[in-house]
C-alpha positions as CSV (number, residue, x, y, z in Angstrom):
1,X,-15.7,-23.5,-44.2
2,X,-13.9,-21.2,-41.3
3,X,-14.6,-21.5,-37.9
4,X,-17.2,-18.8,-36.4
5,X,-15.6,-16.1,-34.5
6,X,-16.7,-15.8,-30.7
7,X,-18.1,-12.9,-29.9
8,X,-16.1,-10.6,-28.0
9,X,-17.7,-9.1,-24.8
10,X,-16.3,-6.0,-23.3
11,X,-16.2,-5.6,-19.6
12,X,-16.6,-1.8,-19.8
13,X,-20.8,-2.0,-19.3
14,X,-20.8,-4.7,-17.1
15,X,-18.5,-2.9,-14.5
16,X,-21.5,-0.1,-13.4
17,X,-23.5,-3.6,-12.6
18,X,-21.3,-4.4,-9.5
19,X,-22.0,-3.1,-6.7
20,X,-21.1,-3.4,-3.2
21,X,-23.8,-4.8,-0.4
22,X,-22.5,-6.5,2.9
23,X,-18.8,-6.0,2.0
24,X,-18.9,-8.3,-0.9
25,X,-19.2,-7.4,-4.7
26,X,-22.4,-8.6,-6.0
27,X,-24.4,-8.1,-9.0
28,X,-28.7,-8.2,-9.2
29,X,-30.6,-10.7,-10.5
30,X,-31.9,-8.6,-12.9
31,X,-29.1,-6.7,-14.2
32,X,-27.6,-10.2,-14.6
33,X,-30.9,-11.3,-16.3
34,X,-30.7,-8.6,-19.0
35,X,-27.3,-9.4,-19.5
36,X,-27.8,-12.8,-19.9
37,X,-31.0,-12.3,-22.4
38,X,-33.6,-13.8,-20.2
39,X,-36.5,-12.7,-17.7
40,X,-35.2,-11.8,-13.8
41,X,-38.1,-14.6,-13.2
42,X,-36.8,-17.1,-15.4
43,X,-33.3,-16.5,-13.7
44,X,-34.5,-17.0,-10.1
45,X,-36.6,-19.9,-11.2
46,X,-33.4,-21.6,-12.5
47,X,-31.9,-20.6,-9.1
48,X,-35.0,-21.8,-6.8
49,X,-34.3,-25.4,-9.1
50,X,-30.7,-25.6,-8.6
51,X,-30.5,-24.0,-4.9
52,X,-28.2,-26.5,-3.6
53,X,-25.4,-24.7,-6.2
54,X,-25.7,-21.7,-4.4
55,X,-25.3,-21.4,-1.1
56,X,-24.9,-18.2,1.4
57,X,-21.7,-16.8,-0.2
58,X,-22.5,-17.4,-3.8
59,X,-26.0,-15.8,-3.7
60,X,-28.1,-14.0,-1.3
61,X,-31.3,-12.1,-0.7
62,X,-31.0,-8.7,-0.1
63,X,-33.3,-7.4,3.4
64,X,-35.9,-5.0,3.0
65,X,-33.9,-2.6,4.7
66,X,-31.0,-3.2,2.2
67,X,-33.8,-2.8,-0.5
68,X,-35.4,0.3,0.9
69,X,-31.6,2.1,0.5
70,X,-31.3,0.7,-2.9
71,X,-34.3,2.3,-3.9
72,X,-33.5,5.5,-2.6
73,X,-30.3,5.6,-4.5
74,X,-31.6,4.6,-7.8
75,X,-34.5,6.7,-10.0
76,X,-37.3,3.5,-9.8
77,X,-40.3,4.4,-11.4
78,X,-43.3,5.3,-9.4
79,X,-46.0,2.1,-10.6
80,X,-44.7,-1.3,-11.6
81,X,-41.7,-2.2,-9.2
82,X,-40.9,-5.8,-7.8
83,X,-42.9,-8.1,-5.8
84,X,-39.8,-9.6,-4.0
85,X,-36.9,-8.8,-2.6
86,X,-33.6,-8.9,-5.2
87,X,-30.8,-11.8,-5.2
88,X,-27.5,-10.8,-5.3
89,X,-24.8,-12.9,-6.8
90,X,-21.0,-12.7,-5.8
91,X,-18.4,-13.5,-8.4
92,X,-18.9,-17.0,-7.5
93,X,-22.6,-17.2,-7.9
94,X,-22.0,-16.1,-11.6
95,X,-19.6,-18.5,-12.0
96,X,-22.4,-21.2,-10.9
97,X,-25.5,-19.3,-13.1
98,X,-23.5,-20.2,-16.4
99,X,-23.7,-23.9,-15.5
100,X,-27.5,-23.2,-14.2
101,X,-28.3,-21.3,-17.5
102,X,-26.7,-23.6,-19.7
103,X,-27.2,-21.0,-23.4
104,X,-24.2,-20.3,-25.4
105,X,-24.5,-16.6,-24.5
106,X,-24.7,-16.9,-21.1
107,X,-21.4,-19.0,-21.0
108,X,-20.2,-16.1,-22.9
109,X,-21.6,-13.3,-20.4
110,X,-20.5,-15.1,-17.3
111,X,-17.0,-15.1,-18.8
112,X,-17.2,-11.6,-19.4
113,X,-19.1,-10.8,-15.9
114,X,-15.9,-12.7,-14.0
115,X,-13.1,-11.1,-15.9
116,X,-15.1,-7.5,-15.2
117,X,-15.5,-8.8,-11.3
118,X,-10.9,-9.6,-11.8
119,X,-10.6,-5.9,-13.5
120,X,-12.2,-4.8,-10.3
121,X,-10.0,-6.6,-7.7
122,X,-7.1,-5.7,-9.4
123,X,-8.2,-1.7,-9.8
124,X,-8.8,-2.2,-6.0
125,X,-5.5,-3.6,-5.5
126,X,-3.4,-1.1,-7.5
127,X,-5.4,1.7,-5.4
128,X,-4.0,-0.2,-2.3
129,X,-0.9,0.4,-3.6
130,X,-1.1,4.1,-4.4
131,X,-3.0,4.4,-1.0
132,X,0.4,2.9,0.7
133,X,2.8,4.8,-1.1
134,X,0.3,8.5,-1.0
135,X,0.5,7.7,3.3
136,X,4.4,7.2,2.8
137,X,4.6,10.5,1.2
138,X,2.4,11.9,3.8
139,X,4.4,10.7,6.4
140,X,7.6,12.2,4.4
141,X,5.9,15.6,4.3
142,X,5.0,15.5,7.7
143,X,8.4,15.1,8.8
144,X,9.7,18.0,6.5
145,X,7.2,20.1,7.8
146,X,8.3,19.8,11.0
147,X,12.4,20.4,10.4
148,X,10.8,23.4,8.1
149,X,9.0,24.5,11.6
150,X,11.8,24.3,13.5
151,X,13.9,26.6,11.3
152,X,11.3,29.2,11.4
153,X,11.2,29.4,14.9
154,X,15.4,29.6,14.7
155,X,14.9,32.5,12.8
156,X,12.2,33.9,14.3
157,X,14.4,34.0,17.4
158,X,17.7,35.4,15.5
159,X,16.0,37.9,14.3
160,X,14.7,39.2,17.5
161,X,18.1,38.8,19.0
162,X,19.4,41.0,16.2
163,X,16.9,43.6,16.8
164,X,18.1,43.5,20.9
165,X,21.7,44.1,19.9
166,X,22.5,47.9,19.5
167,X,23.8,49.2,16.1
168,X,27.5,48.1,15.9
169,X,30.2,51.5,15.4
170,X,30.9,52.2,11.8
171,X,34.1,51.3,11.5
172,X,37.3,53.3,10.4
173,X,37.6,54.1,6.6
174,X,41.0,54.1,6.1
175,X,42.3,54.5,2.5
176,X,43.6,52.0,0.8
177,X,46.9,52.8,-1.8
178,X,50.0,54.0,-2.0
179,X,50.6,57.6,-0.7
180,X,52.6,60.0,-2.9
């Protein structure tokens, strides 16, 4: 009998998940709960029993103030809503939820979440790169610029002198052959 295929999970949805809050990349306990297939309470219960597993800069809870701006970015509907405050997972609080939530798909999804959270570094990386050699070019045209400015102003001042010297004589047109 073959062997079952595992599923193949790209990171293409996962990446509008992550999000940046306090300078860290994090993802919501509830985006991660429908990802994973299971209720956002059932995920922080899991948490709340294994809090030891996650500590300050695996998982945190976002501040009202934090949640307030969230809100104001996002379309939330105007009844229903939350009753507390969102978690926020970092790469390495995902990491930790797979051995909290112990299904096969959410080994699966937490495989999937970390390589979209490695895409991510390395798309930030490779913009550091660009950003280094855009300033370098920058810095190039600045300096070009500046030789291109002084030449103006060379000619600038050449062609007033020109204009200040009077019209030269004509000179003497003499012919030019043999004379017979």
């Amino acid at each position: 009998m073959p062997k079952a295929a595992k599923p193949t999970l790209s990171t293409h949805p996962i990446d509008h998940h992550i999000r940046v809050i306090r300078g860290q990349k994090v993802m919501f306990d509830n985006d991660l709960a429908a990802l994973y297939g299971v209720s956002t309470g059932a995920l922080n219960q899991a948490v709340r029993r294994n809090l030891n597993r996650f500590p300050e800069d695996f998982m945190f809870t976002l501040t009202r103030e934090e949640a307030a701006n969230l809100k104001s970015q996002t379309v939330i509907s105007s009844w229903g809503g939350r009753r507390k405050l969102p978690s926020a997972f970092t790469e390495h609080g995902v990491a930790m939820l797979s051995a909290v939530l112990r299904s096969e798909r959410a080994i699966h999804m937490s495989i999937a979440i970390i390589r979209a959270f490695v895409r991510l570094r390395a798309l930030i990386a490779s913009n550091k790169d660009i950003a280094a050699r855009l300033e370098k070019l920058e810095h190039s045209h600045n300096r070009t610029a500046s030789v291109i400015e002084i030449l103006v102003d060379d000619i600038d001042r050449l062609a007033r002198d020109v204009k200040q010297i009077k019209s030269l004589p004509t000179p003497s047109k003499r012919k030019i052959g043999f004379d017979l």
